[in-house]
N, C-alpha and C positions, 0 to 999 in steps of 0.2 A: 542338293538336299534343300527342301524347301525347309521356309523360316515356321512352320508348322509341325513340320519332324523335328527340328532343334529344341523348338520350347517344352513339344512334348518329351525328349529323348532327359533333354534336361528337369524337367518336372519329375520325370523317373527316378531319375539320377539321385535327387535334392530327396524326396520320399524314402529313397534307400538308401540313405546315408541317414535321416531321422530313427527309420526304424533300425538301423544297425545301434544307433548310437540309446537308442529306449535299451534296448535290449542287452547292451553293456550294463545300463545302469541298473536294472530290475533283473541282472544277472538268469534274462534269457536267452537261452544258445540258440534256441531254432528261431524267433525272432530276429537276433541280430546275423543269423546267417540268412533269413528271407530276406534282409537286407541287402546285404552282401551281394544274392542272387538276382536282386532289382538293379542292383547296378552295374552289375556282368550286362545284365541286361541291356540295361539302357547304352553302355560303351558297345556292345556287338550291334544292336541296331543301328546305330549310329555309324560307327563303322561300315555295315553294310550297306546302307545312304551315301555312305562317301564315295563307296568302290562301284555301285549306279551310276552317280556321276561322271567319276573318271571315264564311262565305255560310251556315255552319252556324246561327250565333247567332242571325239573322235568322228 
């Protein structure tokens, strides 16, 4: 996984946990669930970067 997929997976990550966390406070569910979904996001991207890796090495 290049160091340009990390910052963006992580950039993802950090956004969707902001917007999970707005939307706690301002007591919005589909807000703090688009959060939630940025961040599913951002771990399965990531994860699937990882599991590229692993077939490349081979």
């Amino acid at each position: 996984m290049g160091a340009d997929d990390k910052l963006e997976n992580a950039g993802e990550k950090l956004g969707g946990k902001a917007k999970e966390a707005a939307g706690k406070l301002t007591d919005d569910k589909g807000l703090e669930a688009e959060g939630k979904g940025d961040q599913v996001k951002a771990d399965l991207k990531g994860a699937g970067e990882k599991l590229k890796d692993a077939f490349k090495k081979d």
